[in-house]
C-alpha positions as CSV (number, residue, x, y, z in Angstrom):
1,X,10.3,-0.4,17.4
2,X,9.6,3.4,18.6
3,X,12.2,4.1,15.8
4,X,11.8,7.3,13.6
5,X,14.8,6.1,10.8
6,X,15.2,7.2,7.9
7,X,15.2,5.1,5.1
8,X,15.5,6.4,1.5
9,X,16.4,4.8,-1.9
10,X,16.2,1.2,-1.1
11,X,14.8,-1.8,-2.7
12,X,13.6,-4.9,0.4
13,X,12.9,-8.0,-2.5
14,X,12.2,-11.2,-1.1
15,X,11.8,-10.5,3.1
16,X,9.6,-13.6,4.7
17,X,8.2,-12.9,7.6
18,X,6.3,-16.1,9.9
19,X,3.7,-13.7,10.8
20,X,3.2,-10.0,10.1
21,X,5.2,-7.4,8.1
22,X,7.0,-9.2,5.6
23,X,9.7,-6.9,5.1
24,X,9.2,-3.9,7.5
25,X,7.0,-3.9,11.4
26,X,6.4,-0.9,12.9
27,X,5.4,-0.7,16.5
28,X,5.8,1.4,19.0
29,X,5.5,5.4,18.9
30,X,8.4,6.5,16.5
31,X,7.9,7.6,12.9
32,X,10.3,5.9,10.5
33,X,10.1,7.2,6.5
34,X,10.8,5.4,3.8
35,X,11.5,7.6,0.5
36,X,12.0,6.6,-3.3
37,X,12.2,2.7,-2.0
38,X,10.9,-0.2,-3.9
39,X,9.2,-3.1,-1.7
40,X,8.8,-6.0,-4.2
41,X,8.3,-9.9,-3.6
42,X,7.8,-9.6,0.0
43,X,5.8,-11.9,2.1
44,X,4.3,-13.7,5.5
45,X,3.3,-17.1,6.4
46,X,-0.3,-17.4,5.1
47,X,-1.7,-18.7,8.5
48,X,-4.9,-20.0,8.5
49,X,-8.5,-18.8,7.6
50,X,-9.7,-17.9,10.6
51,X,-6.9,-15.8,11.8
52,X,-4.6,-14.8,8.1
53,X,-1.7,-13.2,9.3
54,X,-1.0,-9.6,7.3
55,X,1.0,-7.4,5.7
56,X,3.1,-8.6,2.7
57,X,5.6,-5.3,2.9
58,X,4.7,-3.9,5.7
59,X,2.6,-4.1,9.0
60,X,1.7,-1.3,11.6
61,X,0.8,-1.7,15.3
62,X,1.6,1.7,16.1
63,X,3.6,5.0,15.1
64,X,3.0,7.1,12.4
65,X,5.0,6.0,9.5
66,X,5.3,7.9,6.4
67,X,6.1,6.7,2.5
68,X,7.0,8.8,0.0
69,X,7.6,8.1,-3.8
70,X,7.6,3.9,-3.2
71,X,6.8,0.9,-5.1
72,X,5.0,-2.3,-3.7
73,X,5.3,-4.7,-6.1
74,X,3.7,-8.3,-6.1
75,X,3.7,-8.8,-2.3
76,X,1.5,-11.4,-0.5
77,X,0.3,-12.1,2.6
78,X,-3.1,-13.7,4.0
79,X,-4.6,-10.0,4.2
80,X,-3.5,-7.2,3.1
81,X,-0.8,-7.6,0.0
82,X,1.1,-4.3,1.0
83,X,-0.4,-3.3,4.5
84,X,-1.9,-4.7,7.3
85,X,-2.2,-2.0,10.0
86,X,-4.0,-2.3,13.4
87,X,-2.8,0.7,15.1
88,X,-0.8,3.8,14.2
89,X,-1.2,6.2,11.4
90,X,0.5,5.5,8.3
91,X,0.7,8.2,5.2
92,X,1.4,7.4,1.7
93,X,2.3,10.4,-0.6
94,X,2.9,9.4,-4.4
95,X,3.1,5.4,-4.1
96,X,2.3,3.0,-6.1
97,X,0.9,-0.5,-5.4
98,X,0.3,-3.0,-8.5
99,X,0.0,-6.6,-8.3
100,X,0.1,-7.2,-4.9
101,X,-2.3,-10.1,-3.0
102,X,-4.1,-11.7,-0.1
103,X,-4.1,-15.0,-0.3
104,X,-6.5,-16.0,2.8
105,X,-8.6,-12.7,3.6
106,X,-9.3,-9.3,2.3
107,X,-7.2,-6.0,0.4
108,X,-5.1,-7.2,-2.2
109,X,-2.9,-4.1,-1.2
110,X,-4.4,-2.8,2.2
111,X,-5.8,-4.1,5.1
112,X,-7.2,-1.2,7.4
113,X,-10.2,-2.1,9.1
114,X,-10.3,1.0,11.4
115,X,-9.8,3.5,8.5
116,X,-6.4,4.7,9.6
117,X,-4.8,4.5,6.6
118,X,-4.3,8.0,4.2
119,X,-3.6,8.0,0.9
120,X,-2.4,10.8,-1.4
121,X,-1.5,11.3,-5.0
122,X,-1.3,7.4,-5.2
123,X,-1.8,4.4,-7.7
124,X,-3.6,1.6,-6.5
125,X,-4.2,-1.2,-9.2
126,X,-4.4,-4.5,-9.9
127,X,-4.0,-6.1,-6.9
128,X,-6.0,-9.4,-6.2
129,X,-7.6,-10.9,-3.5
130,X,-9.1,-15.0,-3.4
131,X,-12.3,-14.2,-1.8
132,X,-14.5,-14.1,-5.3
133,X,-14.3,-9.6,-5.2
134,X,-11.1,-9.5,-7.3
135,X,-10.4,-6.1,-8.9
136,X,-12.5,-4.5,-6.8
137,X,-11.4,-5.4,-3.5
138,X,-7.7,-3.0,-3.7
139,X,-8.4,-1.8,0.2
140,X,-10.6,-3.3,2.7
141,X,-12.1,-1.0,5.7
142,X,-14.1,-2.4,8.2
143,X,-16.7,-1.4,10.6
144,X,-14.1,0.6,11.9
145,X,-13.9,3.3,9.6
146,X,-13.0,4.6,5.7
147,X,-8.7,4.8,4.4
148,X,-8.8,8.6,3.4
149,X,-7.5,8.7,-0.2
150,X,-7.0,12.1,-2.1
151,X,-6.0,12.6,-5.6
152,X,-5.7,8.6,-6.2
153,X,-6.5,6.3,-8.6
154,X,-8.0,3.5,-7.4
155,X,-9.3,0.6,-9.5
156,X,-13.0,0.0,-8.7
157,X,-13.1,3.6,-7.2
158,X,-12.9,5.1,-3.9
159,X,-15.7,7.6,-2.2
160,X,-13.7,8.6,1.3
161,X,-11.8,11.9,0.2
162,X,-12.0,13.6,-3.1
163,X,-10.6,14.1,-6.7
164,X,-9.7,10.4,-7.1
165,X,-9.9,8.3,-10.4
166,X,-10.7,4.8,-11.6
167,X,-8.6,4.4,-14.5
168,X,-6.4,2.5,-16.1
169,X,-2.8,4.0,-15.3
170,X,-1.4,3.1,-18.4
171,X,2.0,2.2,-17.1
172,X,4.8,1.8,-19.3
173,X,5.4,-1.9,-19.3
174,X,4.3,-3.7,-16.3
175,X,5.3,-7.0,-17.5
176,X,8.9,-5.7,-17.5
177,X,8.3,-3.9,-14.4
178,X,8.1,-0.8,-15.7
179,X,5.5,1.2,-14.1
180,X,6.4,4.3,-15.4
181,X,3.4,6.4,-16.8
182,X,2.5,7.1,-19.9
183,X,2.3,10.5,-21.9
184,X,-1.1,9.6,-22.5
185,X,-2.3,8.9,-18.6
186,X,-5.0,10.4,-17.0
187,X,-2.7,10.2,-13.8
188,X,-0.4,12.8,-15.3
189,X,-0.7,16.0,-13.6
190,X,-3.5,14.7,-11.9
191,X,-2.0,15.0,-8.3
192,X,-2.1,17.6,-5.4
193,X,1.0,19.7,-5.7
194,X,0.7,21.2,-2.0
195,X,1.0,17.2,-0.8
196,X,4.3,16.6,-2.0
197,X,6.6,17.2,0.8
198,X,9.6,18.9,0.3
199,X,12.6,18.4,-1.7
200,X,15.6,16.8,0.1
């Protein structure tokens, strides 16, 4: 809450939350970062249909959170497998999120109905949703407005931003959980150099 702490090389496995944000909430105005971490088998209480409570990893009210070089593995929620965000501007630089799912509503990895979400040099495959649009339904945006993604592949494709792919990843072994890419991706050097942030 109106916390900007830093949080680097950590895995959060198997958080439960009753609500939102299975592992990490974010609210207030602070900017917390989370660098080379792993978020994997996280979760919140599906609720019901008419009101599918959000954000398997991580939920946003407010702040501007920012995740570099992270994982989201197989988290669930009743929207939005990764993210649920409602306010606040959250940033992802060079994450991935694969098999992920809502298990109610919409975005098998994000829920962003207002378009506040960015996304750069990212991997966003494979995640699921139950409402019949499967693969294609990675991110939902409502009326709201469009996630910005840059220099992403995202399965089913993505027209808000520029230089993003839809193809397969080709990761390593994703069975063993290793999402590695390889030699032969179409990901390789396919990023934006000038987003990485600095070295630290």
């Amino acid at each position: 809450s109106s916390s900007s702490a830093l949080i680097v090389q950590c895995i959060l496995e198997n958080n439960t939350s009753g609500d939102f944000g299975g592992a990490v909430g974010v609210r207030g105005t602070g900017s917390p970062q989370f660098i080379n971490c792993i978020f994997r088998n996280n979760g919140t209480g599906e609720g019901i249909a008419v009101k599918p409570l959000g954000g398997g990893a991580l939920f946003v009210r407010d702040g501007t959170p920012l995740l570099v070089n992270c994982l989201f593995d197989n988290n669930r929620a009743g929207e939005g497998g990764v993210l649920l965000v409602v306010e606040g501007l959250p940033t992802f630089i060079n994450c991935t999120m694969v098999n992920n799912q809502a298990t109610i509503g919409y975005g098998g990895a994000i829920f962003d109905k207002d378009g506040r979400v960015t996304l750069k040099n990212c991997i966003v495959w494979n995640n699921v949703t139950t409402r019949g649009v499967g693969d294609a339904d990675q991110i939902f945006s409502g009326s709201g407005g469009t996630t910005l993604a840059t220099y992403s592949d995202i399965q089913g494709g993505w027209t808000t931003g520029s230089n993003n792919l839809n193809v397969d990843p080709q990761f390593t072994n994703p069975a063993g959980g290793n999402y590695l890419l390889q030699s032969t991706s179409q990901c390789k050097n396919a990023g934006e150099t000038n987003a990485l942030p600095p070295d630290a």
